[in-house]
Biopython code that builds the backbone (N, CA, C, O; Angstrom):
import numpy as np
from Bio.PDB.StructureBuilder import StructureBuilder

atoms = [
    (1, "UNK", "N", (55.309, 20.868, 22.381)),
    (1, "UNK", "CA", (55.429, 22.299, 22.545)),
    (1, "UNK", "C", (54.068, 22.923, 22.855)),
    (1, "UNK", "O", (53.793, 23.699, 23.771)),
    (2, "UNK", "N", (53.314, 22.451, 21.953)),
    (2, "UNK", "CA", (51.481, 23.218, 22.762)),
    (2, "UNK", "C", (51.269, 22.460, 23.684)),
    (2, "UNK", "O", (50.295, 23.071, 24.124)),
    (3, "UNK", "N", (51.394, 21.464, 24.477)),
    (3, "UNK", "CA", (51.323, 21.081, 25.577)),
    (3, "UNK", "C", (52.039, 21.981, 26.529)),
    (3, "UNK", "O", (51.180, 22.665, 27.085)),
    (4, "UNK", "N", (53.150, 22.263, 26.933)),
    (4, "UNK", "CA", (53.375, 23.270, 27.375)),
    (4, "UNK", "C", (53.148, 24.952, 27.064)),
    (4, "UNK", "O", (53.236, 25.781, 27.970)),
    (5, "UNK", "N", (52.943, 25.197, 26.111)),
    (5, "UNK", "CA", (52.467, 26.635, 25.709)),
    (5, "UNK", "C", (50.597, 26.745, 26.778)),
    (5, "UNK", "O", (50.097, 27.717, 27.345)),
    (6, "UNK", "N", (50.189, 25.617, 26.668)),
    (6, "UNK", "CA", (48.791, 25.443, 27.302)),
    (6, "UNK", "C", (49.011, 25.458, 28.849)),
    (6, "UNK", "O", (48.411, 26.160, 29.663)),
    (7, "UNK", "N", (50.133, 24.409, 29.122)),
    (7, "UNK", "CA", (50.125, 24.643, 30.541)),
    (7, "UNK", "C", (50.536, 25.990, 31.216)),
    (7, "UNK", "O", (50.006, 26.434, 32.235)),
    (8, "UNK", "N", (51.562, 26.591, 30.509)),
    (8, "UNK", "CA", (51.828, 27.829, 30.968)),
    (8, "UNK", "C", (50.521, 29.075, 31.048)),
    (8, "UNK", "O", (50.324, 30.008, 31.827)),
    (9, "UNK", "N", (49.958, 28.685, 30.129)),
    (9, "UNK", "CA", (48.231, 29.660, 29.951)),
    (9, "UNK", "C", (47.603, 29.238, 31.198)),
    (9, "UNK", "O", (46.910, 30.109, 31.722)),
    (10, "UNK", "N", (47.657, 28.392, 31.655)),
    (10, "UNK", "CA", (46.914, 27.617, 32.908)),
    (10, "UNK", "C", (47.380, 28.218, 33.833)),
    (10, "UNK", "O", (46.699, 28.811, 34.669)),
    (11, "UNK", "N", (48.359, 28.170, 33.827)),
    (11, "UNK", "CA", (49.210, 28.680, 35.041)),
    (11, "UNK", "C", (49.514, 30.483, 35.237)),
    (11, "UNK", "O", (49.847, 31.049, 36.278)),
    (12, "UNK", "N", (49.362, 30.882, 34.368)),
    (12, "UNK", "CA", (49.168, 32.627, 33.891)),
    (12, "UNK", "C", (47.742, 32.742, 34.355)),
    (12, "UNK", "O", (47.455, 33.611, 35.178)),
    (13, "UNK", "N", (46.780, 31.880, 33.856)),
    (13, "UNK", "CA", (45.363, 32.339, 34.741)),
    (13, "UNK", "C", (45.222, 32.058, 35.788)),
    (13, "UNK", "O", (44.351, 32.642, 36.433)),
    (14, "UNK", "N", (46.003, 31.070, 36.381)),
    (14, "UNK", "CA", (45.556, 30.843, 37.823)),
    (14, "UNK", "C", (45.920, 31.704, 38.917)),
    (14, "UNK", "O", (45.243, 31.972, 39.909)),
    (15, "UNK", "N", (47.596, 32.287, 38.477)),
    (15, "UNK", "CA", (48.479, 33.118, 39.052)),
    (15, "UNK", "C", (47.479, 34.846, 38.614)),
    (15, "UNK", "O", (47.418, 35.695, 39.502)),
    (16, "UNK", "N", (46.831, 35.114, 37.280)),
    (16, "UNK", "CA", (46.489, 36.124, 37.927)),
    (16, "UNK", "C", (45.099, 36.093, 38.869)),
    (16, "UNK", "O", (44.840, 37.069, 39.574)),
    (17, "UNK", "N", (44.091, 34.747, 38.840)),
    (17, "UNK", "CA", (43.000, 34.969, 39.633)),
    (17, "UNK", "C", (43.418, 35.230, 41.107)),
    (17, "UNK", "O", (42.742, 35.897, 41.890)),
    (18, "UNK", "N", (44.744, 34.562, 41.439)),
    (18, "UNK", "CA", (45.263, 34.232, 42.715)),
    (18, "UNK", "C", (45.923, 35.929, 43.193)),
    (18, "UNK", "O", (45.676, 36.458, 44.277)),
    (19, "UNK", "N", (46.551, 36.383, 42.388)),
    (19, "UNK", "CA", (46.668, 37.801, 42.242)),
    (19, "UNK", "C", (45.407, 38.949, 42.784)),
    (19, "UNK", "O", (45.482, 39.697, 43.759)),
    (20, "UNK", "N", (44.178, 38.796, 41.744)),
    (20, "UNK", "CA", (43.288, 39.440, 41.650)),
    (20, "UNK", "C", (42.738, 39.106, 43.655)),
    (20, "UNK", "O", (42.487, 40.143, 44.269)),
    (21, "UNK", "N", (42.634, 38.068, 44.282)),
    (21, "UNK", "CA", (42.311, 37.712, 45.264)),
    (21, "UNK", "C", (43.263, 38.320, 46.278)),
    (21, "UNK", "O", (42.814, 39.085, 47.132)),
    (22, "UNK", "N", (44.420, 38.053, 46.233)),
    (22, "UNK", "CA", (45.095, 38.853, 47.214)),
    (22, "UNK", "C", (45.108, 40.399, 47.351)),
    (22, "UNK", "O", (45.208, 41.153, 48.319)),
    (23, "UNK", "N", (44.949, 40.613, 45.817)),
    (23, "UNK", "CA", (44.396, 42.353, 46.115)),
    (23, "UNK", "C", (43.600, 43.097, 46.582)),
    (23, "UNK", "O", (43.650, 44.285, 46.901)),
    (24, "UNK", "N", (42.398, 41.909, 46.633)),
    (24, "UNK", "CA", (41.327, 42.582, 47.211)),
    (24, "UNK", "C", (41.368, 42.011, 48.974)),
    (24, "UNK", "O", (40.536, 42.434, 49.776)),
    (25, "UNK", "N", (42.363, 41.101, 49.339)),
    (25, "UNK", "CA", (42.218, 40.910, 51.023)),
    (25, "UNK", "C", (43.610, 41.962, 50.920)),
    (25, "UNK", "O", (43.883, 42.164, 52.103)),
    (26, "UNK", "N", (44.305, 42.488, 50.333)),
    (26, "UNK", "CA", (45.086, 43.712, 50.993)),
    (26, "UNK", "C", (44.672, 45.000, 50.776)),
    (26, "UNK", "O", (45.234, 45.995, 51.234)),
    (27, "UNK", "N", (43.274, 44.990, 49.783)),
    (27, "UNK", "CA", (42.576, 46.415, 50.529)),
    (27, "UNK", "C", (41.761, 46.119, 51.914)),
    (27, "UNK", "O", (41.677, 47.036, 52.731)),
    (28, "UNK", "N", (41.172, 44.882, 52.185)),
    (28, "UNK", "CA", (40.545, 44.922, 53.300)),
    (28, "UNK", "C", (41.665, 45.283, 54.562)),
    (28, "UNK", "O", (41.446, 46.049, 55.500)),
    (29, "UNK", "N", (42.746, 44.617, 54.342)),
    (29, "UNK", "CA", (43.807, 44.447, 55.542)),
    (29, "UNK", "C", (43.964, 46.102, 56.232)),
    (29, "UNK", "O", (43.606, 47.109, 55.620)),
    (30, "UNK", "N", (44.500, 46.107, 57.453)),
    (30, "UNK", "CA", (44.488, 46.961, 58.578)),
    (30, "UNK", "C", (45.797, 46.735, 58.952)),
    (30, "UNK", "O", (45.870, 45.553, 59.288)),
    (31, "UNK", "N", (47.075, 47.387, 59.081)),
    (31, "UNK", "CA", (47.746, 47.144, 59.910)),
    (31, "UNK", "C", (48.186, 48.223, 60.892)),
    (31, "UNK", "O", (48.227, 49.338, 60.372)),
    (32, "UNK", "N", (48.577, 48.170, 62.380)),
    (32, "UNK", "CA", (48.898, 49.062, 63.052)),
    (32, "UNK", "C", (50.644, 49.054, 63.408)),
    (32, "UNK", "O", (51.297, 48.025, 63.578)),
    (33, "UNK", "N", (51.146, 50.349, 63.465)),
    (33, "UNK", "CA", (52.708, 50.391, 63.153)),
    (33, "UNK", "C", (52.620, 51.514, 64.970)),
    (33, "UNK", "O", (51.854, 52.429, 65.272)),
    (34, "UNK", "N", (53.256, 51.153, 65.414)),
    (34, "UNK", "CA", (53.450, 51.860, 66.483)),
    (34, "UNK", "C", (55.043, 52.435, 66.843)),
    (34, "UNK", "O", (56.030, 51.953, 66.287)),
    (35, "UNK", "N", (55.137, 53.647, 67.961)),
    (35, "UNK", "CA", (56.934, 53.817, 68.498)),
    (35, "UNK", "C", (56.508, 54.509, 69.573)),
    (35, "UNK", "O", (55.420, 54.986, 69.896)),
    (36, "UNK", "N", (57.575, 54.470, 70.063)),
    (36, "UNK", "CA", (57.422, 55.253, 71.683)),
    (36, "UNK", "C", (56.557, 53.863, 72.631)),
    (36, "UNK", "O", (55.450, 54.026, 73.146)),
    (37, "UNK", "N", (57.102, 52.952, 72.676)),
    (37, "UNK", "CA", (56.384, 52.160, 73.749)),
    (37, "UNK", "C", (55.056, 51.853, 73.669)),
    (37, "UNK", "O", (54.530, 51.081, 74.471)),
    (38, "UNK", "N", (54.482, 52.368, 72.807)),
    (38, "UNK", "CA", (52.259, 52.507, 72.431)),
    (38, "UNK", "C", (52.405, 53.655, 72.325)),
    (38, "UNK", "O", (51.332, 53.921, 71.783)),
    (39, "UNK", "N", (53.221, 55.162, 72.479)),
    (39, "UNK", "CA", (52.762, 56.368, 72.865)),
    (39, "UNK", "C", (51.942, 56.687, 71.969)),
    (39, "UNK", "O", (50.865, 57.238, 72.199)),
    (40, "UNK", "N", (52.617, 56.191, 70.194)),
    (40, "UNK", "CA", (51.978, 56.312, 68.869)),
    (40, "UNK", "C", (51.717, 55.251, 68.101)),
    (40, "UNK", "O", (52.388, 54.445, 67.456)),
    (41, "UNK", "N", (50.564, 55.440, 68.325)),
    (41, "UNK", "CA", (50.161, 54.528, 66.800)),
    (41, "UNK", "C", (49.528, 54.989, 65.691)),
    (41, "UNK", "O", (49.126, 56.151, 65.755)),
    (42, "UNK", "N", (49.285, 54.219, 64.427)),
    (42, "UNK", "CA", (49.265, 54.752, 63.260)),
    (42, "UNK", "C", (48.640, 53.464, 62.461)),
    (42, "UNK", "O", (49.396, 52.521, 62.228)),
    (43, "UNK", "N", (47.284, 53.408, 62.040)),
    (43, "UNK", "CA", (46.939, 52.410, 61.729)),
    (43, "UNK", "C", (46.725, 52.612, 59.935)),
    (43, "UNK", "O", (46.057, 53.624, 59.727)),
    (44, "UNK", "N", (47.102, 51.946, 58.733)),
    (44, "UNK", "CA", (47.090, 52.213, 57.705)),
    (44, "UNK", "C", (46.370, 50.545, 56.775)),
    (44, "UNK", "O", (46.413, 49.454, 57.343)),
    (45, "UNK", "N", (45.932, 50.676, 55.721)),
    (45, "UNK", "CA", (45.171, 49.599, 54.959)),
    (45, "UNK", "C", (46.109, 49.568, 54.483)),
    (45, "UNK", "O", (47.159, 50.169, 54.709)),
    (46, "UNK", "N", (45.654, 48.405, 53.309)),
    (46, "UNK", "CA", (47.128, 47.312, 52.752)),
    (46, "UNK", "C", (47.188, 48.108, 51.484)),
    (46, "UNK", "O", (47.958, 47.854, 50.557)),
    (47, "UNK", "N", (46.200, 49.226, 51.513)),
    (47, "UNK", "CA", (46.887, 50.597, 50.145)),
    (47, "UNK", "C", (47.127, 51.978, 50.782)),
    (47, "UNK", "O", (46.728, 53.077, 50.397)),
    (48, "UNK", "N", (47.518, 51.809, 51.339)),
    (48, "UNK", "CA", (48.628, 52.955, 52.520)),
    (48, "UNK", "C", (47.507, 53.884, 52.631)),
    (48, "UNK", "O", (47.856, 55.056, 52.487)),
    (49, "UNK", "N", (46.370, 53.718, 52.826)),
    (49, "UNK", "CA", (45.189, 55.052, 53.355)),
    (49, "UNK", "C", (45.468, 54.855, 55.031)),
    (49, "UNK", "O", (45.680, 53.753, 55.538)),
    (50, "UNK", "N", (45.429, 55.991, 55.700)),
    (50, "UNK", "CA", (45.839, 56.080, 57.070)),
    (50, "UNK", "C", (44.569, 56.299, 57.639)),
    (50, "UNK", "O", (43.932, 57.347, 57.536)),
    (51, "UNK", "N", (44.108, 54.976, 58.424)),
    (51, "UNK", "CA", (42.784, 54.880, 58.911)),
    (51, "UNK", "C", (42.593, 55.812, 60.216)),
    (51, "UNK", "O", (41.660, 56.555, 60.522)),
    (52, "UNK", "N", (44.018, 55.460, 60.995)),
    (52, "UNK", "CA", (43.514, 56.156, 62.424)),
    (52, "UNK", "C", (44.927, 56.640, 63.067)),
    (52, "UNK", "O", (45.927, 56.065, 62.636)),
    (53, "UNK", "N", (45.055, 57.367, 63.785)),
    (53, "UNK", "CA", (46.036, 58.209, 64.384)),
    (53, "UNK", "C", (45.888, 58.300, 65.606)),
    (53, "UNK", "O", (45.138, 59.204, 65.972)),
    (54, "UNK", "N", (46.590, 57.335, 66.786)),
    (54, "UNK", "CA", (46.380, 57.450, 68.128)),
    (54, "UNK", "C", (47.666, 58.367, 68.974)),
    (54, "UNK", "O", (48.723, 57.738, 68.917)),
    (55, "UNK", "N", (47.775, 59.497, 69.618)),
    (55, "UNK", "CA", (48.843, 59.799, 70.369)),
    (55, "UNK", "C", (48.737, 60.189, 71.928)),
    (55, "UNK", "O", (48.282, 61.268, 72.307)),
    (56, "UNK", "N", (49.036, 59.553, 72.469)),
    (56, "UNK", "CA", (49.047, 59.716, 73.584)),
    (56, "UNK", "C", (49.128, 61.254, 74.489)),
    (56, "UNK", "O", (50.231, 61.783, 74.628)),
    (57, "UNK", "N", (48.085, 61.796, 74.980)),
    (57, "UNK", "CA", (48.372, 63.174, 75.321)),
    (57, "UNK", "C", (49.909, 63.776, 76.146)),
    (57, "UNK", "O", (50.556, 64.820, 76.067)),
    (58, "UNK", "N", (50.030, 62.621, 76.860)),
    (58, "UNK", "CA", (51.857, 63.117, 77.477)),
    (58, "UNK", "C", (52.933, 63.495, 76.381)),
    (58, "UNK", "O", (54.041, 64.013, 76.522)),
    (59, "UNK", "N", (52.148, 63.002, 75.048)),
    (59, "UNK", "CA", (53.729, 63.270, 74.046)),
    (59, "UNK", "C", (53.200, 64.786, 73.506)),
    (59, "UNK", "O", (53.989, 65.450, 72.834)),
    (60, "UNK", "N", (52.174, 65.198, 73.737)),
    (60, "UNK", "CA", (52.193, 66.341, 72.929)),
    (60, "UNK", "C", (52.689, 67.559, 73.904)),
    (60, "UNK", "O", (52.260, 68.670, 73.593)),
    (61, "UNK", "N", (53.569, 67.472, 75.082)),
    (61, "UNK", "CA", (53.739, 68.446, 75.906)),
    (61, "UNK", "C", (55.134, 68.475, 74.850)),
    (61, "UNK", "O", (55.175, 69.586, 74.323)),
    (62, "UNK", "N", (56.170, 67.680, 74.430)),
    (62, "UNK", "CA", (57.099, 67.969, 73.308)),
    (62, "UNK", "C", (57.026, 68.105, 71.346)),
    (62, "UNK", "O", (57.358, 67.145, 70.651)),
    (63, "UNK", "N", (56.674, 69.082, 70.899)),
    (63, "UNK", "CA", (56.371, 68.566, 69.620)),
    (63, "UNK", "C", (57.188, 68.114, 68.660)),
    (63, "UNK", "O", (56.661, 67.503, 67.730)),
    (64, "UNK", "N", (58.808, 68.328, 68.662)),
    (64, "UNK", "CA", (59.908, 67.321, 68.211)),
    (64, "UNK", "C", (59.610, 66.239, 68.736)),
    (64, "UNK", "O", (59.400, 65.404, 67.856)),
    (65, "UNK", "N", (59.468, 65.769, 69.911)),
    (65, "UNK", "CA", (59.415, 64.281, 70.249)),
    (65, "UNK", "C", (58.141, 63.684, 69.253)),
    (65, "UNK", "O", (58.271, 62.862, 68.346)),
    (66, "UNK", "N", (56.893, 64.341, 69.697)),
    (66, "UNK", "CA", (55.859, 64.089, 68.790)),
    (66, "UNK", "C", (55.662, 63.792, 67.506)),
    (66, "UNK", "O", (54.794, 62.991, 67.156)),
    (67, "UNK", "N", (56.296, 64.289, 66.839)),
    (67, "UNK", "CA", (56.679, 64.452, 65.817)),
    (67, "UNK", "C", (57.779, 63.291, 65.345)),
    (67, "UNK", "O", (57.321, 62.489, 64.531)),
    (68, "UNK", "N", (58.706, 63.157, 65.612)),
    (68, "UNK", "CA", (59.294, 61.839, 65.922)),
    (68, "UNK", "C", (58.741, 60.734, 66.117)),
    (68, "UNK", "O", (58.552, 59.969, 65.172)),
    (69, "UNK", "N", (58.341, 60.401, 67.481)),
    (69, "UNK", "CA", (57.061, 59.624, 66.913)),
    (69, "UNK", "C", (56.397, 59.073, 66.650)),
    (69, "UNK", "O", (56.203, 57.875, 66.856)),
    (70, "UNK", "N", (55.437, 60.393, 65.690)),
    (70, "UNK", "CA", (54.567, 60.177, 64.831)),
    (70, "UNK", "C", (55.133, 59.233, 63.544)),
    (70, "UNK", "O", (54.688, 58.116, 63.283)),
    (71, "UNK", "N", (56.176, 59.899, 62.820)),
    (71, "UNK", "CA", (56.888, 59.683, 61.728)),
    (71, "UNK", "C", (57.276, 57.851, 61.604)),
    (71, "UNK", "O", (57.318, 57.079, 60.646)),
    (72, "UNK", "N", (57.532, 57.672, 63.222)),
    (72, "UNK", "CA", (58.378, 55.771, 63.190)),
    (72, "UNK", "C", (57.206, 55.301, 63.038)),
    (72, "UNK", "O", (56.875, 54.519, 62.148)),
    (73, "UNK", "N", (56.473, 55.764, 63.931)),
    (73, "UNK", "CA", (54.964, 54.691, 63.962)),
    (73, "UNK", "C", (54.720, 54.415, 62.295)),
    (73, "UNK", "O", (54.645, 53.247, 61.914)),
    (74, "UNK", "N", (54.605, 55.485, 61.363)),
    (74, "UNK", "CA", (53.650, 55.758, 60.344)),
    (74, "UNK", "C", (54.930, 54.570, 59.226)),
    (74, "UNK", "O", (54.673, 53.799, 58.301)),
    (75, "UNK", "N", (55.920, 54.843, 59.720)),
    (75, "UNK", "CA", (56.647, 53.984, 58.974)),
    (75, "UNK", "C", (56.969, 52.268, 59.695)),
    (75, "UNK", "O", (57.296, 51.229, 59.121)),
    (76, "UNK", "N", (56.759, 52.499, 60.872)),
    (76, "UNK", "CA", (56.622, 50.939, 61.104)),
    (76, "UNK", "C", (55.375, 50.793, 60.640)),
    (76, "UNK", "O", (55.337, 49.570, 60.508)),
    (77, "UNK", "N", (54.242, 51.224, 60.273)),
    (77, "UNK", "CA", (52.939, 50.404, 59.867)),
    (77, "UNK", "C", (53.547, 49.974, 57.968)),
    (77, "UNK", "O", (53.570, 48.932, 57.313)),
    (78, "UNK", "N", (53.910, 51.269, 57.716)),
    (78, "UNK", "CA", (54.674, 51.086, 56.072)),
    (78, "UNK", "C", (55.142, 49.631, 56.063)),
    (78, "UNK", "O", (54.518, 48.796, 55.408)),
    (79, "UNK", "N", (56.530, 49.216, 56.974)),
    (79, "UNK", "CA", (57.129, 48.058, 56.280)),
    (79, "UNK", "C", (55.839, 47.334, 56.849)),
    (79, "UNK", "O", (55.115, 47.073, 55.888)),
    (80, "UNK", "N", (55.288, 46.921, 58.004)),
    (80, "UNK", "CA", (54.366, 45.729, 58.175)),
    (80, "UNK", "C", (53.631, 45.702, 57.037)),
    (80, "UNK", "O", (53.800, 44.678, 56.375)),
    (81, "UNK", "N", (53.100, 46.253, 56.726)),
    (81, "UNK", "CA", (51.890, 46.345, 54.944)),
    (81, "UNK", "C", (53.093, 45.802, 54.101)),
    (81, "UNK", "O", (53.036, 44.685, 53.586)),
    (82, "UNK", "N", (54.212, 46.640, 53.971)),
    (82, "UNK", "CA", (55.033, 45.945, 53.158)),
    (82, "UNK", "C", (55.296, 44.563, 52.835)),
    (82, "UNK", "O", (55.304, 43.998, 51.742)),
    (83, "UNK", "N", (55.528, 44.093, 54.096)),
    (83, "UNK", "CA", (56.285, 42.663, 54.603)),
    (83, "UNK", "C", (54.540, 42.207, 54.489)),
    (83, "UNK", "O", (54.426, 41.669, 53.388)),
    (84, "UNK", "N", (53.636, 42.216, 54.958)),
    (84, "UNK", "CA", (52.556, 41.486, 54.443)),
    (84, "UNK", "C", (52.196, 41.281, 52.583)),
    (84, "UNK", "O", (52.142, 40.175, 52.045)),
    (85, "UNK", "N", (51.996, 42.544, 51.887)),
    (85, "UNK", "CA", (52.390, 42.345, 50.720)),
    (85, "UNK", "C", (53.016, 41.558, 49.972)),
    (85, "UNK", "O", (52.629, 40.889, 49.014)),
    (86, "UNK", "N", (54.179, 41.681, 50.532)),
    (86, "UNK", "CA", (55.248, 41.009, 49.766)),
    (86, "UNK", "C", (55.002, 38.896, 50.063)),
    (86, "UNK", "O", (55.249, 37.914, 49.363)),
    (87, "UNK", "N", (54.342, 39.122, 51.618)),
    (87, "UNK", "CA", (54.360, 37.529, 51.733)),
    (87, "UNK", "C", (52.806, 36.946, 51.080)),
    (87, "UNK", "O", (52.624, 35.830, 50.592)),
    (88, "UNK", "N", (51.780, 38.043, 51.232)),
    (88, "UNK", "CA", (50.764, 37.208, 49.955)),
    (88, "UNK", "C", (51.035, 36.697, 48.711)),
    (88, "UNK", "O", (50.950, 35.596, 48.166)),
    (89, "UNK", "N", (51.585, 38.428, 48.249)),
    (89, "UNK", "CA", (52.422, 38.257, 46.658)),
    (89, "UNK", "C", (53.090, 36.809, 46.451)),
    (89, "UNK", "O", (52.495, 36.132, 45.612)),
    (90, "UNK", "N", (53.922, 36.354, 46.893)),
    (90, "UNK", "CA", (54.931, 35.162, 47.163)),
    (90, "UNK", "C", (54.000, 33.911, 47.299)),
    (90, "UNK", "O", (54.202, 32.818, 46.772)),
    (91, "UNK", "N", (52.998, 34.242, 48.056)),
    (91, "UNK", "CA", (52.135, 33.138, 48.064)),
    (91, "UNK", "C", (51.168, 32.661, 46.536)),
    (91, "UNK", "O", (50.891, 31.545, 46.095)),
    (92, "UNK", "N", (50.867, 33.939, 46.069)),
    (92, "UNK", "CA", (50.007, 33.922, 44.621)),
    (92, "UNK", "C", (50.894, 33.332, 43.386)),
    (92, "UNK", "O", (50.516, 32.551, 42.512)),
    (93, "UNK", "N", (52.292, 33.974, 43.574)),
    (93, "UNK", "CA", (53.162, 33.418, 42.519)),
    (93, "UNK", "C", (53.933, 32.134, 42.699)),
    (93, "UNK", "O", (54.980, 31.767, 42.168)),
    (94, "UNK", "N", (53.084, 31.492, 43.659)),
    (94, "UNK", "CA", (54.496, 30.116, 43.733)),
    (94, "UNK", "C", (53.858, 29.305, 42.330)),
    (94, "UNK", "O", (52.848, 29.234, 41.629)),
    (95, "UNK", "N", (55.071, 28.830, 42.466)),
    (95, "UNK", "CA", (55.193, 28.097, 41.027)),
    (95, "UNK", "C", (55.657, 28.890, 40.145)),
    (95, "UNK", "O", (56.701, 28.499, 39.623)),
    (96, "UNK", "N", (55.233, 29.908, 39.776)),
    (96, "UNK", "CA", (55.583, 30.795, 38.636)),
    (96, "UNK", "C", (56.662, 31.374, 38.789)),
    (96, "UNK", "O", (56.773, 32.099, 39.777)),
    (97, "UNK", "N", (58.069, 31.198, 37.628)),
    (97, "UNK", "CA", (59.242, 31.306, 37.611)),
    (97, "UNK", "C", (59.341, 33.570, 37.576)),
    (97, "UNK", "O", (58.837, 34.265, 36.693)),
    (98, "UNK", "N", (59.959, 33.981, 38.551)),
    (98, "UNK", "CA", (60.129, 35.101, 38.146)),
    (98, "UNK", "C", (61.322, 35.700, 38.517)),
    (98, "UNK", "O", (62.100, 35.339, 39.400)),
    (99, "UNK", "N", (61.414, 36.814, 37.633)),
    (99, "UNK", "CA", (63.028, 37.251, 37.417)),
    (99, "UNK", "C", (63.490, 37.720, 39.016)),
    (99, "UNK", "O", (62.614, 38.260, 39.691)),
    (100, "UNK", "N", (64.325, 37.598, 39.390)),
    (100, "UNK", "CA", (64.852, 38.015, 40.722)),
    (100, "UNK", "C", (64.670, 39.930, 40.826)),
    (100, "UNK", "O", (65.146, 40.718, 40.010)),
    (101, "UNK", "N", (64.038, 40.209, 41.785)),
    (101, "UNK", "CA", (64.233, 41.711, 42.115)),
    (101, "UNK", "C", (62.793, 42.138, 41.849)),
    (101, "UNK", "O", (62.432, 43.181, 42.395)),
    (102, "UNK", "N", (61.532, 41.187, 40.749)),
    (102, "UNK", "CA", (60.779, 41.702, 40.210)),
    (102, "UNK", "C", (59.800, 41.522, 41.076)),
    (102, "UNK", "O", (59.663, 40.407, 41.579)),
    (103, "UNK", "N", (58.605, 42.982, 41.546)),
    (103, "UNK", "CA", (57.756, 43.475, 42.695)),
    (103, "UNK", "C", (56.256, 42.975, 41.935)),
    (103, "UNK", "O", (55.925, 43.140, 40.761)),
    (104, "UNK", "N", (55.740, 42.523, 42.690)),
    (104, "UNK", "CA", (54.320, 42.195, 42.094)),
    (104, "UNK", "C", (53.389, 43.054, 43.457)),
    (104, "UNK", "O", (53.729, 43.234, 44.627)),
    (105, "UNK", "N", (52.205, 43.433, 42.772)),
    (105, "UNK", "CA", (51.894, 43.748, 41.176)),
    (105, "UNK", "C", (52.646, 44.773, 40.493)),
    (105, "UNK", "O", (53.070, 45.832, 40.956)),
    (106, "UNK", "N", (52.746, 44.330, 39.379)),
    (106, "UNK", "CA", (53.527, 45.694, 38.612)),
    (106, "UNK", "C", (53.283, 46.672, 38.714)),
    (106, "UNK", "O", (53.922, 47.535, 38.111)),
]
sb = StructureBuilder()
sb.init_structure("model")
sb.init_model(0)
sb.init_chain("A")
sb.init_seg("    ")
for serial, (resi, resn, name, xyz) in enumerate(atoms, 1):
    if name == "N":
        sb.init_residue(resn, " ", resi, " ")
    sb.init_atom(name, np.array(xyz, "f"), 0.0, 1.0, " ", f" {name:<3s}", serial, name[0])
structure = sb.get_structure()
């Protein structure tokens, strides 16, 4: 039984150094979420700060369209950060048994 109580400690520190590491390459990370063909892009870090805002001057002759969008781009960059997130996360916790549904980091 302390043979395993130890290995699991092993494995709790390794999973959070491996943790602590991916957090800090998803503040470095950049991703760009674009719509409208390139018209918009929307570039955001892997902690949703919105680095840069590109729009193409032809879209601003409509500002519903613009506006539109603006909005897909900013949310296609959302899931890409997401979907990157989620596949480091996955990478830090292999091995480690976790409850189904549960989001790391807490």
């Amino acid at each position: 039984m302390r043979g395993n109580i130890a290995q699991l400690m092993q494995q709790a520190q390794r999973m959070q150094e491996n943790m602590q590491r991916v957090q800090e390459e998803l503040a470095r990370l950049e991703v760009t979420g674009s719509a409208g063909a390139g018209m918009v892009s929307v570039t955001l870090t892997g902690r949703m700060e919105c680095r840069k805002v590109r729009v193409d001057p032809s879209v601003l002759s409509d500002p519903e369209m613009a506006e539109d969008l603006i909005a897909a781009a900013f949310n296609d960059a959302v899931n890409k950060v997401n979907a990157e997130s989620q596949a480091k996360m996955a990478a830090a916790t292999a091995g480690m048994p976790l409850p189904p549904g549960m989001k790391m980091p807490f």
